[in-house]
C-alpha positions as CSV (number, residue, x, y, z in Angstrom):
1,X,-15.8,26.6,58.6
2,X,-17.0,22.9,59.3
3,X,-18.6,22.8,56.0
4,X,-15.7,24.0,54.0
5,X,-13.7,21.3,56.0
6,X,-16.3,18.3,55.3
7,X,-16.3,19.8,51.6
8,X,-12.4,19.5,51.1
9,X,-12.5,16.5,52.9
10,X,-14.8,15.1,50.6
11,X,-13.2,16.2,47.1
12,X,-9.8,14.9,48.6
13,X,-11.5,11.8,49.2
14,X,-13.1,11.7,45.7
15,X,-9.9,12.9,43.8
16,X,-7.8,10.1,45.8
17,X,-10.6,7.3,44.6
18,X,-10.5,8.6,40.8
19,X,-6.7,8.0,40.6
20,X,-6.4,4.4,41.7
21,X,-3.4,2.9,40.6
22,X,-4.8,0.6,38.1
23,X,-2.3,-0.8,35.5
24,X,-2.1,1.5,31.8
25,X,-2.7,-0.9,29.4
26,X,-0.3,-0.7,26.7
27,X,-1.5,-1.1,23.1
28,X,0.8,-3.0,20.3
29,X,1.5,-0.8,17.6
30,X,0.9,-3.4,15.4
31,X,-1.7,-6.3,15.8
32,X,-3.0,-9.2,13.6
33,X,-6.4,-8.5,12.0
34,X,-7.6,-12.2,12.8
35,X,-9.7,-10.7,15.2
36,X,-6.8,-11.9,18.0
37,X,-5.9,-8.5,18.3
38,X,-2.1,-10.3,19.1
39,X,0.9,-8.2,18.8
40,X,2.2,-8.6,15.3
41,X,5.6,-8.1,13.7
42,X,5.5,-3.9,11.6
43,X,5.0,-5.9,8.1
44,X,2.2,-7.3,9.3
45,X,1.1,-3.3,9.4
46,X,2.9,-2.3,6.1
47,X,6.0,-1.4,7.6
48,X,8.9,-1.4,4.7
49,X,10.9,-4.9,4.1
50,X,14.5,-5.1,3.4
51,X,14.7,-5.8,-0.7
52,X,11.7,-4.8,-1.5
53,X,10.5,-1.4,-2.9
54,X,7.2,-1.7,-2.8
55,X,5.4,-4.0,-0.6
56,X,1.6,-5.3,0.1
57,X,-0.5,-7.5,3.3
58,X,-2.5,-10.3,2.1
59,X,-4.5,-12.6,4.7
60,X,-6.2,-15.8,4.6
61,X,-8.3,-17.4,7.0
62,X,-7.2,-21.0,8.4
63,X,-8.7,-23.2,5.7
64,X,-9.0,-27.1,5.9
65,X,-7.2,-26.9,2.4
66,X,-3.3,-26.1,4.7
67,X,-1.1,-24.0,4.5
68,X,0.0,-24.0,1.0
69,X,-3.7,-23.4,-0.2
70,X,-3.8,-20.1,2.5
71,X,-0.3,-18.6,1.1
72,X,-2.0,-19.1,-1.8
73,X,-4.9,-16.9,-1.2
74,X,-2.8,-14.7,1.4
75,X,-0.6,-14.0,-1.6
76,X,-3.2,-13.2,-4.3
77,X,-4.8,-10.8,-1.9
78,X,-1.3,-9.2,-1.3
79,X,-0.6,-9.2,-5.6
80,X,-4.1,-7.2,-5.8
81,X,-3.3,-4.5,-3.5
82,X,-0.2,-4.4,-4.7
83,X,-1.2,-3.7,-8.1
84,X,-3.6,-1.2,-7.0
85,X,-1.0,0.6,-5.2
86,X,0.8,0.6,-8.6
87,X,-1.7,2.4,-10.1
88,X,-2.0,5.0,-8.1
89,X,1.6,5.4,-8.8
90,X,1.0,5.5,-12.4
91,X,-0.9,7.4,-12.0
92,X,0.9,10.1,-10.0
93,X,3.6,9.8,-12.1
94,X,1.4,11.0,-15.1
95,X,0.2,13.9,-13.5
96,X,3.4,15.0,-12.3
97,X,5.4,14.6,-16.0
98,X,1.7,16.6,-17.2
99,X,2.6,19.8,-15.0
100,X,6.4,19.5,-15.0
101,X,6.2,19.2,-18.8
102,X,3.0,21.6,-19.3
103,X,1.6,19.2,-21.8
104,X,-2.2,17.9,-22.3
105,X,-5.2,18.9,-21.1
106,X,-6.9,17.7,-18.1
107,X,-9.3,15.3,-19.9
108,X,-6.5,14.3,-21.9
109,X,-4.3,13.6,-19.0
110,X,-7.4,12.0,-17.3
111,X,-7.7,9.2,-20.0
112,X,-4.1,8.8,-20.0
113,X,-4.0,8.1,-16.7
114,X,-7.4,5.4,-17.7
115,X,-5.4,3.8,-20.4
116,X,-2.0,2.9,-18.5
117,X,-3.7,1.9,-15.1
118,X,-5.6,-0.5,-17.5
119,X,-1.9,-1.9,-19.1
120,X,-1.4,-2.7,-15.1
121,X,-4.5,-4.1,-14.3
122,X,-4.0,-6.7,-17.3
123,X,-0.2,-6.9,-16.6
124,X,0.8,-9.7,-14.3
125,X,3.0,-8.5,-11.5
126,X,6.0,-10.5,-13.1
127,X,8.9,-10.1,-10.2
128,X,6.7,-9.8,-7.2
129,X,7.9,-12.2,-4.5
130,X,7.0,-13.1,-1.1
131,X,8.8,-11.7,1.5
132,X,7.7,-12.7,4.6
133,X,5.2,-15.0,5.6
134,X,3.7,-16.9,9.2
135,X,0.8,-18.3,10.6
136,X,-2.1,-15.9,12.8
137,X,-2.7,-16.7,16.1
138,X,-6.4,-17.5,14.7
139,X,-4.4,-20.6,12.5
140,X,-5.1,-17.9,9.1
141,X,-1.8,-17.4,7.1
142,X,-0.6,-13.8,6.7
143,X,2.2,-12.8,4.1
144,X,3.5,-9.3,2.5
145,X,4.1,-9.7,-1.2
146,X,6.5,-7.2,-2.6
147,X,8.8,-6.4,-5.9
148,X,12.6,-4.5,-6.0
149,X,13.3,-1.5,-7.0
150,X,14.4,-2.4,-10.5
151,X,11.0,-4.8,-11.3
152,X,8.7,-1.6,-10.3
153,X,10.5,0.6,-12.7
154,X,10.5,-2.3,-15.2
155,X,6.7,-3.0,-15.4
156,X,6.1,0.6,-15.1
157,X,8.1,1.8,-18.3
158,X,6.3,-1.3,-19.6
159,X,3.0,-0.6,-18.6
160,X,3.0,3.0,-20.0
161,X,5.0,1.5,-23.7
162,X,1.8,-1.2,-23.7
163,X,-0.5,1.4,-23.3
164,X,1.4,3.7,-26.0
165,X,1.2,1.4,-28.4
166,X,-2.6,0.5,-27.7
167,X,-3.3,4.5,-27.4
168,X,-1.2,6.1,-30.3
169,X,-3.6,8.6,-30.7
170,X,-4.6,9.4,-27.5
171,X,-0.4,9.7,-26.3
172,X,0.6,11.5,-29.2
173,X,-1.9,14.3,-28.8
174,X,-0.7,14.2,-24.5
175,X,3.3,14.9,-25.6
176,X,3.9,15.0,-29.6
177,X,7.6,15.8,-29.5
178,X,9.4,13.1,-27.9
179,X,8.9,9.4,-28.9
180,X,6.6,6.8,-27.0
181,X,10.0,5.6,-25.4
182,X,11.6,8.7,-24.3
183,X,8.1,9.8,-22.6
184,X,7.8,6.3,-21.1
185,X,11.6,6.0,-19.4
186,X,11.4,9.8,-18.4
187,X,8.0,9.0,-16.6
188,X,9.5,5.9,-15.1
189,X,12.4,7.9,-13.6
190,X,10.4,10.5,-11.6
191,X,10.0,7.4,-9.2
192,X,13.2,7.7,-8.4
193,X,13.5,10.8,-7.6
C-alpha cells in the first residue's frame, strides 16, 4: 500500500511539474521575411488588396542607395512574380478552353501553352501599380505590386492575340473554326468566371 501511495505521489508530483504555467507564445500570422521575424500587415503575406486583382511581394534589403533605389528593386521583384503568376494563369486558361472546347491534342495544347507564356514573358506588365509599400524593421523596403481587374484581362487577350499572330500555324491547327480573336477574348473571359 505504501508503495502505491509514494508511486501516486510521485506521478502527481511529476504531472503538476510538466504543466507549469509558462506563457503560450502566440505566433503572428504574418511576419516580415527580414529575418526580424516582426509581425507584419496580411499583404506582406499575399493577402488580397483592395483594387487590385491580382497582386505580388517584392523585397529589398536596406541599401546605402535609399529608399527610392529599394522600391525600386522591391518592385521589380514584385513585377517578376507577378508575371509568373500570370503565366500560370495562361496557362490554365488554355487548358481549360482545350477540354471545355475538346480541341487539340496534348502536345499541341502543350506548345500553345509555350508560345503565349513566352508573349508574357516579353510583355511588359503595362498597368501594374504599387499598392502598398513600407519600410522592414531590418531598414529593407517591402511593397506588393499589383494590376485591376480590367488590365489582367487586357494583357491576357493580348498576350494570347501576340502569340496568335507569331504562331498562325501552330493556333490554327489548336481551334480552326473561330478566328484568332474570338478564341483569344473567349479564353480571356473564363477568368472571370
Amino acid at each position: 500500500m505504501k508503495i502505491r501511495y509514494m508511486f501516486t505521489v510521485a506521478a502527481m508530483t511529476l504531472l503538476a511539474a510538466c504543466s507549469s504555467k509558462e506563457p503560450v507564445q502566440e505566433v503572428a500570422e504574418c511576419v516580415f521575411a527580414d529575418g526580424s521575424n516582426q509581425p507584419a500587415p496580411a499583404w506582406v503575406c499575399g493577402a488580397p488588396v483592395e483594387g487590385a486583382d491580382l497582386t505580388a511581394v517584392g523585397y529589398a534589403d536596406k541599401s546605402a542607395a535609399g529608399p527610392n533605389f529599394m522600391k525600386q528593386m522591391a518592385a521589380t521583384a514584385a513585377r517578376v512574380e507577378l508575371a509568373q503568376t500570370m503565366k500560370v494563369e495562361m496557362q490554365n486558361m488554355i487548358k481549360q478552353y482545350a477540354e471545355t472546347t475538346g480541341v487539340g491534342d496534348d502536345e499541341t495544347v502543350d506548345r500553345v501553352n509555350s508560345s503565349t507564356t513566352k508573349q508574357i514573358t516579353k510583355e511588359e506588365l503595362v498597368g501594374s501599380r504599387i499598392f502598398r509599400q513600407m519600410m522592414t524593421p531590418s531598414g529593407g523596403m517591402v511593397v506588393v505590386v499589383g494590376l485591376d481587374a480590367d488590365t489582367v484581362n487586357k494583357i491576357s487577350e493580348q498576350a494570347l492575340k501576340t502569340s496568335m499572330n507569331n504562331e498562325k500555324a501552330l493556333w490554327q491547327k489548336f481551334q480552326s473554326k473561330k478566328s484568332f480573336d474570338e478564341m483569344a477574348e473567349e479564353i480571356a473571359k473564363m477568368r472571370e468566371q
